[in-house]
Each structure stands twice: as C-alpha cells, then as structure tokens.
N, C-alpha and C positions, 0 to 999 in steps of 0.2 A: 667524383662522377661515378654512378652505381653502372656496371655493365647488366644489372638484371634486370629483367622486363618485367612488369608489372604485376606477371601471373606469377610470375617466381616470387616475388617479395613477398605477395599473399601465403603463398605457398608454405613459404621457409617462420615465417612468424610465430605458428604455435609450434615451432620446435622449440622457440625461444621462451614459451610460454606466453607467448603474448596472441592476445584475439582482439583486439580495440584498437584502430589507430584512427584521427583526425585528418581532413584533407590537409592540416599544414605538416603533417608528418609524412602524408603520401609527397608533399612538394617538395619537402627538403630531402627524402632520399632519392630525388628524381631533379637534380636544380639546373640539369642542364636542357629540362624539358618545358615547354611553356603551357601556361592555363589549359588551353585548345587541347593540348594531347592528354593532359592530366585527368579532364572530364570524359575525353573519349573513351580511355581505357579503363577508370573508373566506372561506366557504363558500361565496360564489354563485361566488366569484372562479375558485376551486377546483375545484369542479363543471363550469363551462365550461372548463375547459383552459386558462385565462389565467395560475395561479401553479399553483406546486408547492411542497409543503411536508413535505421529508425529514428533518424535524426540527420538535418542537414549536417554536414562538412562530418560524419560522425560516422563510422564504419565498424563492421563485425563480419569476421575471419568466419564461414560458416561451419560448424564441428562436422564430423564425420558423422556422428551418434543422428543431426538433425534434416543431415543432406536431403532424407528421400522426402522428408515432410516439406523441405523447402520454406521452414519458416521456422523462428529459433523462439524461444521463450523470452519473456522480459528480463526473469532474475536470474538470468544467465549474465545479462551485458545492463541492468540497472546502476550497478556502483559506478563502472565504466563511465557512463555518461552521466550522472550527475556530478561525476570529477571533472566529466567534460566543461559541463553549462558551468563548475562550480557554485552547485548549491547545494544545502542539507537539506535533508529529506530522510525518509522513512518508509519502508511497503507496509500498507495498512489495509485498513477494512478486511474484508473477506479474505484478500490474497493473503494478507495477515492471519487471519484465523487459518484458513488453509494449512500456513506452514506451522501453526502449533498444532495440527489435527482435529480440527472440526471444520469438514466439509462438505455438506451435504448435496449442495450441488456445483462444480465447478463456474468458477467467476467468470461473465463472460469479456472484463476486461479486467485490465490492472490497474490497480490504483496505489498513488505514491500519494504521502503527504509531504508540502515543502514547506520550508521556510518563506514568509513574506520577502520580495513581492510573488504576486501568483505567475504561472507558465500554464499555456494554453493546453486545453486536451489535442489530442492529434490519432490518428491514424494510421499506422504503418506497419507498413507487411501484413497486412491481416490482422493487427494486433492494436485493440484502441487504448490508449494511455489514459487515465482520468486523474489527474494532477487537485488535490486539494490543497489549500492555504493554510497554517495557521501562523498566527504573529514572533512565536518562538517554541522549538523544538524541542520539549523535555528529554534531554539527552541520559539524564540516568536510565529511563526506563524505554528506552531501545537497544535491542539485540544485536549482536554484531556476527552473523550466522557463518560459516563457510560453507562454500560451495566449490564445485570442478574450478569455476574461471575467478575465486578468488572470496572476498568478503559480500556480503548484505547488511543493510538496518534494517531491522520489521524491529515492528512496536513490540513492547511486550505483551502477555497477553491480559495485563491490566490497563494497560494503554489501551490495546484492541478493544476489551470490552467499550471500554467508556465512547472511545472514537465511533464506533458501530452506533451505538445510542445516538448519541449528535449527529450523527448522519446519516439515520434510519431511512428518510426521505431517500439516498442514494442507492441502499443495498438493496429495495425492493421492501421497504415496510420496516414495521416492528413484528411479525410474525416471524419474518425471517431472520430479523434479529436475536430474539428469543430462541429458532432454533438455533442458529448458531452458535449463540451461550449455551445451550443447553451440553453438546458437542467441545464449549472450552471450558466449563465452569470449574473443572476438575484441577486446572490451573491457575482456579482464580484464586489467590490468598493480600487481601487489601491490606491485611496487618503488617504486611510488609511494606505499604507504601506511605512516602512521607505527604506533608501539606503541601509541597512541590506538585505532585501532581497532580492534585484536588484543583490547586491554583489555576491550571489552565481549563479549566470545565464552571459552567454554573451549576448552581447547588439542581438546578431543575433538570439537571443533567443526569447528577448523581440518587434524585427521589428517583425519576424515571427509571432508572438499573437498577437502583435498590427494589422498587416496586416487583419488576420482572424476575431477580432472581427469589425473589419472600412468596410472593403472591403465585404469580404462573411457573416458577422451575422448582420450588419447594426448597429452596437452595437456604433456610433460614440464617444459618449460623453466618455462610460467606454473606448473608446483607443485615447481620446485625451489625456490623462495623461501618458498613454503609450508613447504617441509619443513627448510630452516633454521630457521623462526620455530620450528616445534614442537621444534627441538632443542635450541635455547637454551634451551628452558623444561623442556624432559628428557620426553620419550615415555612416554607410561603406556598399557598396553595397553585397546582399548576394543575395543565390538561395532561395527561397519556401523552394522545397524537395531539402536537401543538400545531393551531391551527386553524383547528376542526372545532366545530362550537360543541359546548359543555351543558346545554339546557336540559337534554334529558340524558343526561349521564348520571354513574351511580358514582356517590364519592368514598374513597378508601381511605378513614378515618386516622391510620396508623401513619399513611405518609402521606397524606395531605393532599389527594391526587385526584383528581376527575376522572373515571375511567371512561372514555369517551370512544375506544378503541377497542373489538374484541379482540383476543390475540389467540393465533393457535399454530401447538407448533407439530411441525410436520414428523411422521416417525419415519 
C-alpha cells in the first residue's frame, strides 16, 4: 500500500527517469484506492499542469523546460505510447524532414506512419496526430534517434523522400514537396538503398521523385539511379499530379510523365 498521494508519485517519477506511465500503472501503485478516486485525482493532476494525457489511459509527467507553454511536443512521448498501443511506426513526412533539417515551414501537425491496421487521427492538447498506414514497415531504413526522454523512429531521409511523394496530397502539394527535397536532397544518396525499399513504392512513385529531383531541383546525378531503377522495372506513362487530367499537359520524354502540374518551389 503506497502512503504517497498522487501528486507525489507524479512528482518523484523523473527522478527515476521515468515521464510515461498508463492508468494500470497509476492503479497498481494506488490498489487500495478505487476507480472513483483514481480518475478524480488523475484530473486534479491534469487540471493543474502536472500530466498530460494525448491519449486515453496514457499519461506524461510534464517537463520543467515545457511547463510555461503547457503543452509538451509529440517526439518527446511518441515511442512512449506506441509501446503503449504496441504498435510499429515511424515519424514521417514533414515532421521527418524537419528532423533531418529541411524545414521551411513548421508542420502544423505530426504525423506518424504505422504498421497495418490503421489508428484514427485525434486531437490533444493542442496538438493533432495524423496517423498513416502502410501494410509493412521497412525497418532497415528507419532511424532510431535519441532524444531527452529516450529513443524515436523517423524514416530515413530516403524513406522520407519517397513517403512525401506518395503523400503529396497530405503535405500541402508537390510544390511543397519539391521544396522540401530541395532542403533534404543533400541526404539523398539511393545508391545505398536496396530493392527492399523500392518494394514498398510503385514505380510511379519513384518516375514522379525522379522527375522532381532531374527536372525541377537540377539534382541530376541523385535521379540517375532513380531512373535506372524505374527502367528495370520498364516505364509506364503516368500524370505529375495523379488525378488531375492530362489533356493539355506537356509530356517529359525522359520519364515518361505528363506534366499536368506546375511546380514551384518556395526560396
């Protein structure tokens, strides 16, 4: 039976190192207390700026460094609770590029990529989750970062590229995409990546990146290797922005592509 109160045990916790604990953690250091007072106090907790809770039954010790802002970052407590839900995942898109240094405008949410099945986007603390899918998680080319409160995955930034392309629709365009590469290309080296992760992308994935870094970032050398891969697998004509009709667009001979889209990228 703990004789500490409730504020105390928040308290005493990143002395231990710890900033994450679940309501079956708060019940078992409290087991002589019932549901009723566990949620009362876990709401007084809450209310005064002591935890944060970006996720049901799922809590964050709030740092010292975040108190005045009263709202804590995602990739502070991201591994945290995906060990919670257990599931694999990844911080990608933008908040990805971000942390390899191309960020031209901060992201207005976060985005993780998970492993199938999908997890709804959500809301909390101020802070919107945007959860994508894919069917399986190319684990070689995820990063395992450290941070104050511990590890991260972000994609690499060959991941990021490609991921960014595929989900231009989400980041705000392929303008934005484009600058964004422009911002990581300097990380971009494909020669180092195997058919592994070609595997999880269609080839119209990889004309489309290749197109952007040849055509609009003058990046030639990093999309000649692009443009072998798509030619071992044999070029199939696509649009830019998929989509959008192709009737009076100009087509780009080299890689097989309707340009249907203008693109431009921000200085």
């Amino acid at each position: 039976m703990s004789r500490e109160t409730p504020s105390e045990y928040v308290r005493k916790l990143p002395w231990k190192g710890q900033y994450f604990f679940s309501y079956e953690d708060f019940a078992k250091h409290f087991p002589d207390k019932g549901g009723p007072y566990l949620r009362v106090a876990l709401k007084r907790l809450s209310n005064s700026g002591k935890i944060v809770s970006p996720w049901s039954n799922f809590y964050v010790v709030m740092p010292a460094e975040y108190a005045l802002l009263g709202k804590i970052p995602p990739v502070f407590y991201i591994d945290a609770l995906m060990r919670h839900l257990g599931r694999s995942y990844y911080i990608c898109l933008l908040n990805a590029a971000a942390i390899h240094g191309s960020s031209h405008q901060s992201p207005q949410s976060f985005s993780v990529m998970v492993e199938a099945p999908s997890i709804r986007n959500v809301v909390k603390n101020g802070t919107k989750l945007n959860f994508y899918e894919r069917k399986n998680i190319p684990a070689l080319y995820v990063e395992k970062l450290k941070t104050q409160a511990g590890y991260i995955n972000v994609s690499s930034p060959l991941l990021t590229a490609l991921d960014l392309v595929r989900h231009e629709t989400s980041v705000g365009g392929l303008s934005r995409v484009a600058t964004v590469l422009d911002g990581l290309v300097h990380k971009l080296d494909f020669t180092k990546a195997g058919q592994d992760l070609f595997d999880n992308f269609s080839m119209a994935v990889v004309q489309r990146l290749g197109y952007i870094l040849d055509i609009v970032l003058g990046e030639k050398e990093c999309a000649d290797f692009l443009y072998r891969k798509v030619h071992e697998r044999g070029f199939r004509r696509v649009a830019l922005k998929s989509g959008k009709p192709v009737h009076e667009a100009v087509y780009d001979a080299k890689w097989k592509i309707w340009v249907n889209q203008n693109i431009e990228i921000d200085e």
